[in-house]
MARBA-3410 file (N, C-alpha, C, O; in Angstrom, 1 decimal):
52
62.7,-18.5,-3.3,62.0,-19.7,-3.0,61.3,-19.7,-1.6,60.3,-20.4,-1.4 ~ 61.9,-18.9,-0.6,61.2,-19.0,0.8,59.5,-18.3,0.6,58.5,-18.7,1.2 ~ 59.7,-17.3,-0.4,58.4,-17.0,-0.6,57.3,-17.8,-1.0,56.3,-17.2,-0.8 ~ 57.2,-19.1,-1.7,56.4,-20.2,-1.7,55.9,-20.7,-0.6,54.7,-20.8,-0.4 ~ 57.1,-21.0,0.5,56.3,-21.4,1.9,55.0,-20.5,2.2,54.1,-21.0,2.9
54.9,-19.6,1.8,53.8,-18.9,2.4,52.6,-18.7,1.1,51.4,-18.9,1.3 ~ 53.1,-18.3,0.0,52.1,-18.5,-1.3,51.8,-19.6,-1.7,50.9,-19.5,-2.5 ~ 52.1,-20.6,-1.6,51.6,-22.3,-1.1,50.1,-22.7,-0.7,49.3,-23.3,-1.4 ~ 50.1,-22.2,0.9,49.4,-22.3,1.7,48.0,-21.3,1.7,46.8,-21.5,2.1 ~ 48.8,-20.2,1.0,47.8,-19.1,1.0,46.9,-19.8,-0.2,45.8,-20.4,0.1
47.4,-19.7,-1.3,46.6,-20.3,-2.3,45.7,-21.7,-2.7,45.1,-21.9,-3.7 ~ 45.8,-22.7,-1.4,45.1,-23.9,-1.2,44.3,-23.0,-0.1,43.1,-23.4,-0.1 ~ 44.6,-22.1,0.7,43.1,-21.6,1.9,42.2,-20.6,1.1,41.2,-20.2,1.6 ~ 42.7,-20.2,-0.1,41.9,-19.1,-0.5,40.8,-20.2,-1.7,39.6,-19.9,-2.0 ~ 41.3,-21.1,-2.1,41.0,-21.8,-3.2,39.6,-23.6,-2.5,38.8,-24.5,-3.1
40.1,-23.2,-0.6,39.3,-24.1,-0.2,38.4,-22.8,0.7,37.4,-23.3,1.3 ~ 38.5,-21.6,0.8,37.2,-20.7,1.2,36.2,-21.1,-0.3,35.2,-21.8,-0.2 ~ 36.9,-20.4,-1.9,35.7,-20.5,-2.8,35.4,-21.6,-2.6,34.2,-21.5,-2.6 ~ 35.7,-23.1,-2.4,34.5,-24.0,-2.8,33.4,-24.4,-1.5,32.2,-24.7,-1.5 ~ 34.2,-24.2,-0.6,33.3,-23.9,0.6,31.9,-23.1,0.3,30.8,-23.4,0.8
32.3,-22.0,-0.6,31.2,-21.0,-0.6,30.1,-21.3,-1.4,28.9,-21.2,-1.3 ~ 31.1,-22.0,-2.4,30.1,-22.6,-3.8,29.3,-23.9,-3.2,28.2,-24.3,-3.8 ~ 29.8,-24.5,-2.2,28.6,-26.1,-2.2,28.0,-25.3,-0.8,27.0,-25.9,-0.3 ~ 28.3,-24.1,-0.1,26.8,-23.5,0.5,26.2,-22.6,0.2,25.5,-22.0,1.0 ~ 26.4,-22.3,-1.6,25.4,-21.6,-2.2,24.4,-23.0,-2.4,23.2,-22.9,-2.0
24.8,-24.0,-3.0,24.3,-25.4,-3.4,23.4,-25.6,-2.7,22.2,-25.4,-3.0 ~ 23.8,-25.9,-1.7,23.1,-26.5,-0.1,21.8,-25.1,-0.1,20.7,-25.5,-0.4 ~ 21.9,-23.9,0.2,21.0,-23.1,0.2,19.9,-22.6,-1.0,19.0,-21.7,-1.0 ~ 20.2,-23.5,-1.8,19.3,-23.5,-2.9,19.9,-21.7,-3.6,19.2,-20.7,-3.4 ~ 20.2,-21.6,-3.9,20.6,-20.5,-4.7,20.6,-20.5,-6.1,20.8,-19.5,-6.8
20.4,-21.8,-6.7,20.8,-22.7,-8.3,19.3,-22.9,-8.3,19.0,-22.8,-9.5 ~ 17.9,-23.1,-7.4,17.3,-23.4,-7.9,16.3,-23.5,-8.7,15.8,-24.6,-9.1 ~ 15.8,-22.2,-9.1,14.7,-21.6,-10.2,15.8,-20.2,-10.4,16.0,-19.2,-9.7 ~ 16.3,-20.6,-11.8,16.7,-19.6,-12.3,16.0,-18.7,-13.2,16.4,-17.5,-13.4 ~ 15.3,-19.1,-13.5,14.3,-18.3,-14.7,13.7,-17.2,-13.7,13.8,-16.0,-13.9
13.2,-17.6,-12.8,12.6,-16.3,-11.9,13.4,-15.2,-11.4,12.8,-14.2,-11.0 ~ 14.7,-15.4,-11.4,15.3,-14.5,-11.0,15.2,-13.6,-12.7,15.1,-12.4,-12.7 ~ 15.3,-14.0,-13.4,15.3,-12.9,-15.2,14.2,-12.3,-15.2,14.2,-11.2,-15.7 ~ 13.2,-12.8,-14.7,12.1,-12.2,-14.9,11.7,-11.3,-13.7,10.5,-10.8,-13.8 ~ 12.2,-11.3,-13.1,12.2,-10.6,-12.1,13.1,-9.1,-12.0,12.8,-8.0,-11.5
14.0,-9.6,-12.7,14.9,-8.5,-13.2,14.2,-7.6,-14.5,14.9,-6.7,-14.7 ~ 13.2,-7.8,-15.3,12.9,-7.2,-16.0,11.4,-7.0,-16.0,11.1,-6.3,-17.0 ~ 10.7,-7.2,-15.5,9.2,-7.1,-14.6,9.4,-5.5,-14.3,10.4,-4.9,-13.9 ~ 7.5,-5.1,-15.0,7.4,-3.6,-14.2,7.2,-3.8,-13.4,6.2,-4.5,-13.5 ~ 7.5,-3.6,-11.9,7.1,-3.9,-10.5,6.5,-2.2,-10.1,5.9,-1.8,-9.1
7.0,-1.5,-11.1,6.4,0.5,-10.6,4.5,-0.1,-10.5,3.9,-0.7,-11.4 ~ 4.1,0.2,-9.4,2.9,0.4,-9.9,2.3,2.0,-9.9,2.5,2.9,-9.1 ~ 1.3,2.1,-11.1,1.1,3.7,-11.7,-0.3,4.2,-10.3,-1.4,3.7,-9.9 ~ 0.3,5.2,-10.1,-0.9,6.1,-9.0,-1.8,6.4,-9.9,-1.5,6.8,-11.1 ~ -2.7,6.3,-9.5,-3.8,7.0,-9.9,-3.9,8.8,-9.7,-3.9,9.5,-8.7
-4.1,9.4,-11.7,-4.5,10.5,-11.1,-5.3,11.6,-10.2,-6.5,11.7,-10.5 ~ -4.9,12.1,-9.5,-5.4,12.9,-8.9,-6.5,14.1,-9.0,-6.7,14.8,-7.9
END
């Protein structure tokens, strides 16, 4: 049971880092246009050289 004192504490700081992280993804717009990120991921961005 002494091992709770410490896995207690650990698991309310690890559990208040993620939400920290998650409302300053929020705050930084990271949620905002999602569609652009898909298409972006699947866009030819190579552009073709011209031959030589």
């Amino acid at each position: 049971m002494e091992v709770m004192v410490i896995l207690v504490p650990l698991a309310l700081g690890l559990g208040l880092v993620g939400l920290l992280g998650f409302l300053w993804s929020l705050n930084s717009g990271q949620y905002d246009h999602l569609e652009g990120a898909a298409w972006r991921a699947i866009a030819d961005d190579e552009q073709k050289k011209p031959a030589e």
